[in-house]
N, C-alpha and C positions, 0 to 999 in steps of 0.2 A: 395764903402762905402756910397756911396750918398744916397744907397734905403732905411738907418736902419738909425734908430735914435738912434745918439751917445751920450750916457749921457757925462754931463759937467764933469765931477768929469774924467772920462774917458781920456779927450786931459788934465787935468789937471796933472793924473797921468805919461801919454806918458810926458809932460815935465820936472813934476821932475825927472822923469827916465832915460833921455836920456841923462844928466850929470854924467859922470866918470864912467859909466856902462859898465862892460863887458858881462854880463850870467844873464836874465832875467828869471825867472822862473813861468809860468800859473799855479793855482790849482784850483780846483773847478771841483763839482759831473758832470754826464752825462746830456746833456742838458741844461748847465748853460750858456753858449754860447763863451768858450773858444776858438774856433777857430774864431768866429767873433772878440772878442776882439783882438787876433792873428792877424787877419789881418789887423785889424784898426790901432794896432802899426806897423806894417811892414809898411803900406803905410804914414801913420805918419812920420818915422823915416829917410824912404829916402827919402819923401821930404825935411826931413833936412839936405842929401845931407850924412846921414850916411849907410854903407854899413852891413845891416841884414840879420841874418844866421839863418833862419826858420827851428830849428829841431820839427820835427811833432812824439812826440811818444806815439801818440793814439791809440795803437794797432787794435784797432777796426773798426774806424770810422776816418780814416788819412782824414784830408785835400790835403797833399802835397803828397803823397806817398798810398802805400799800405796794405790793410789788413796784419798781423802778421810781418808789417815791421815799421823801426823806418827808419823815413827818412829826409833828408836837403835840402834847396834851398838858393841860394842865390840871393839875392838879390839890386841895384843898383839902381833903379828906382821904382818908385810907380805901384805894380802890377797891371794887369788888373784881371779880371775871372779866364781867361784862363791858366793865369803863373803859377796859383798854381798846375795843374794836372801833371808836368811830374819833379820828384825831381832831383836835382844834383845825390845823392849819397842815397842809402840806405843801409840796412844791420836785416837781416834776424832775425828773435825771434822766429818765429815758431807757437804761438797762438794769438788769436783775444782778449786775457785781461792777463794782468802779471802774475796771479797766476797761480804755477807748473813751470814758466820760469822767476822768479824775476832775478837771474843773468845773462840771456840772456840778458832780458831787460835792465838792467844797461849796463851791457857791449857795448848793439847798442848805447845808449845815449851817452856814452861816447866817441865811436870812431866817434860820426858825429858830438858832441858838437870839440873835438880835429878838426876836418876835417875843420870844419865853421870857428876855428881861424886860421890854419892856411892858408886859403882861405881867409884872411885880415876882415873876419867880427868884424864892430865895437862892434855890439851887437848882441848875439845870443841868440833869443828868443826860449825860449825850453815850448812846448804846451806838457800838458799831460793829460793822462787817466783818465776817470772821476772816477777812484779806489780810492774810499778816506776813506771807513767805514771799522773796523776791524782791529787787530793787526797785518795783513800779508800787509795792504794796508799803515797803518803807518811808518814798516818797510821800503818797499819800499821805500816811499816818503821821510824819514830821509835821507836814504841814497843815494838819489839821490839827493838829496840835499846837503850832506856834500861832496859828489864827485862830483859837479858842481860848489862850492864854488860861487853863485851866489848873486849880490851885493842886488839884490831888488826879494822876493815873491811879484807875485800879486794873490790874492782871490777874486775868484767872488763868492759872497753868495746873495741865495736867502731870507735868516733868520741869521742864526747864526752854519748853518749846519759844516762848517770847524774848528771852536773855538777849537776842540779836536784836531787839530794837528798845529794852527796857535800858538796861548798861548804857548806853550812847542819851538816852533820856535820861536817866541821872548824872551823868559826866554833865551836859549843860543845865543842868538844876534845878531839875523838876522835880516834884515828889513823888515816890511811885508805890504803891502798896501791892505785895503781891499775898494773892489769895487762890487758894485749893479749890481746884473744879469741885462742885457738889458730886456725890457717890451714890446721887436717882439721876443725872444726865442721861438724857433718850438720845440717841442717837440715832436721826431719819436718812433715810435712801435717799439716795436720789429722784426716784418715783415719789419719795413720800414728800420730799420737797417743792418738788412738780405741784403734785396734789394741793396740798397747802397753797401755793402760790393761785389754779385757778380757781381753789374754793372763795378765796380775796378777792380774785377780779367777778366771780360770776355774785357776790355779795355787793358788788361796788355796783353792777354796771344792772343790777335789779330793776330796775324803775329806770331803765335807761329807753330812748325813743331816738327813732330816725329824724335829724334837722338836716336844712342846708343852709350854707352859708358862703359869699362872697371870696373868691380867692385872692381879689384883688384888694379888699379892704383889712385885710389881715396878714400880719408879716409873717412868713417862714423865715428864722434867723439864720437856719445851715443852709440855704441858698437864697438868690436873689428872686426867686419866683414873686409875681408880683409887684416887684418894682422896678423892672427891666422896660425894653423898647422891646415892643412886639417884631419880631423877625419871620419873614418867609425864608423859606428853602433857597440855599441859590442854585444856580442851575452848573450841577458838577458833571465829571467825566462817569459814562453809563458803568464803565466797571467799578464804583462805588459800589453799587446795586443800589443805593437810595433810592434813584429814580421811582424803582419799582416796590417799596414802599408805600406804606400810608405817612403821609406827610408829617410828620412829630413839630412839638408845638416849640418854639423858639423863642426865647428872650436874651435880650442882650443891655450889659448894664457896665461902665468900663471896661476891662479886660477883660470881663468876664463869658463866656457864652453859657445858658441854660437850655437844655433840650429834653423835653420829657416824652419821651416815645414810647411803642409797643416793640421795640425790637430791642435784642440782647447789646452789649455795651460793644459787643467785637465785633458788628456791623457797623459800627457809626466810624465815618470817612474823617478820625481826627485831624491830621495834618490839611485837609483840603479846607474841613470847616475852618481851621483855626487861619488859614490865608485867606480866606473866603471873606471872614468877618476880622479879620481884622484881630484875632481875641493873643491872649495867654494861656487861656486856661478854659477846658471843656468841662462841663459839669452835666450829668448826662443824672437822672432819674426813670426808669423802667418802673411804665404805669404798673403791671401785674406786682411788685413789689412794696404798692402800697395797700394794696387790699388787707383788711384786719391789722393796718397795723396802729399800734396802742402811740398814742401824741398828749401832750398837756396842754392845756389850754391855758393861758394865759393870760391876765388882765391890764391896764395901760401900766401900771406899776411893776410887770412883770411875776405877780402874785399867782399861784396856778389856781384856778378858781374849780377845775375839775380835769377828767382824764377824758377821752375819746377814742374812739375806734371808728378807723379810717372804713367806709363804706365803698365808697368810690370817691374817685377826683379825674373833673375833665375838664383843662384849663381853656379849653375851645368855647367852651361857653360860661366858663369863667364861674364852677357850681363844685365847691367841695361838700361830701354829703358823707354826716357822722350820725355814728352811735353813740349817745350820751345821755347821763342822767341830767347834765347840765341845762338848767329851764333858762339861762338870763345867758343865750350867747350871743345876745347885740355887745355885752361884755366883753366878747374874747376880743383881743387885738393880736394875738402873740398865740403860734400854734409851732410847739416844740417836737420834731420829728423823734423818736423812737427807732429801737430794734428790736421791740418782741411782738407775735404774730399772736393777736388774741382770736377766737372765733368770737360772735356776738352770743353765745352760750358761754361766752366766760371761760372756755377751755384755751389753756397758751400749747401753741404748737412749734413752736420756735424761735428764730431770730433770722433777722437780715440785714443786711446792707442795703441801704436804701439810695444813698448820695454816691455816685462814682467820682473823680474827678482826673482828669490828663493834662 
């Protein structure tokens, strides 16, 4: 912290803070320099001999953790550089910004803000995402806010950019500190964001090896795959074109139908299938859309134990086959689907949709 220059108002707020505080809370847009501030309280704090529970859930752009994950460190001593690259505990969300996974997102913050108290931190300092404009971004942040019941906001503003969701936080009577962007703020591209993001995953995924594993002994929770009734094709009218298809794999589980094929979603005969079987609702998965894509692993407690990179899956012979550094995955029970497309060089090349549904 010695290379940046820490505004006064800054050690001033680290001291009123650091009295009777449990759950510290960062806000403030992309680039305003929350994770510097972050660390200037963490290494503040144990110098004063207090033990800090650094949850990082910047989906995007982690200090402590990794891309689509929300992750904890703890801390006892004034870090160096290097402390912040490898987190205690993480847990999986799936995208690189909240929106389409707001209650993923909640949910990781909350089982690693629970994990940091009961790990004895005195104060767990919770960094977040620079999503602050928009009615889906305010939602968010209310509620992560009322579900962290947090003693002090701190705002770092460059103008007066937060005032739309600080004001309505003081009105219900929170405390809110507003503090001065630093005046060294780097402000990266978007390329240079990019970068960042797969220099994290090709760091993660180092020492990572091809496994296979049971598709039927482990749940995918965004669809039924798995725990449905195995279905054949039935036999429909020729101008479908199914016929003339390679037969796509079918599970049926209440109302539900699962179809994981090699053909695009505007081929598939919804209204026949759905009288056919009986169903409500089609849930169609297109195999070529799972290829590289980035999943959490999960343990019986729902704990993400590591990250993976979909290699293939072919539910015919019942063999999903990952990229993972992870050695114990008789462990996994729980594999959380994703939408960002990693290569197994660790390079991210996009997003997808993976789950259709009718």
């Amino acid at each position: 912290m010695n290379t940046i220059d820490v505004p006064k108002e800054w050690h001033q707020a680290a001291e009123r803070i650091k009295h009777d505080t449990k759950v510290c809370i960062i806000l403030g847009k992309i680039d305003s320099g929350k994770s510097t501030l972050c660390r200037y309280l963490t290494q503040a704090w144990t110098a004063s001999m207090i033990r800090v529970g650094y949850v990082d859930s910047d989906l995007g752009q982690p200090t402590i953790g990794f891309p689509t994950t929300v992750s904890l460190k703890i801390f006892d001593i004034p870090p160096q550089d290097h402390d912040y690259s490898n987190p205690s505990h993480f847990q999986f969300v799936g995208n690189t910004a909240p929106d389409g996974f707001l209650l993923q997102a909640l949910h990781a913050v909350k089982i690693m803000a629970d994990k940091s108290r009961q790990q004895g931190a005195g104060i767990t300092l919770v960094d977040t995402s620079g999503f602050i404009d928009g009615p889906v971004a305010r939602i968010l942040k209310l509620h992560k806010i009322e579900m962290l019941r947090p003693q002090w906001i701190v705002a770092l503003q460059a103008k007066d950019e937060m005032e739309h969701l600080l004001k309505g936080y003081e009105k219900m009577g929170w405390q809110v500190i507003r503090l001065a962007c630093s005046k060294h703020v780097v402000t990266r591209s978007q390329a240079e964001r990019q970068r960042y993001r797969s220099e994290k995953y090709k760091s993660y995924f180092r020492h990572a090896r091809i496994t296979n594993c049971s598709i039927h002994k482990v749940v995918f929770p965004s669809c039924i795959l798995g725990t449905g009734q195995r279905m054949a094709p039935p036999e429909l009218p020729k101008e479908t074109g199914m016929h003339a298809m390679n037969p796509p794999y079918m599970e049926k589980c209440g109302n539900e139908l699962l179809i994981i094929a090699d053909i695009a979603g505007s081929s598939i005969p919804v209204y026949e299938l759905k009288n056919s079987f009986d169903v409500t609702t089609i849930v169609l998965i297109e195999r070529p859309t799972l290829k590289d894509l980035l999943v959490g692993l999960n343990d019986e407690n729902n704990f993400t134990i590591g990250l993976g990179i979909i290699a293939d899956m072919n539910p015919f012979t019942d063999k999903l086959t990952l990229f993972t550094p992870v050695q114990d995955t008789h462990k996994v029970t729980t594999i959380r689907l994703g939408t960002m497309k990693v290569g197994l060089d660790g390079k991210e090349y996009g997003k997808t949709r993976v789950i259709q549904h009718w």
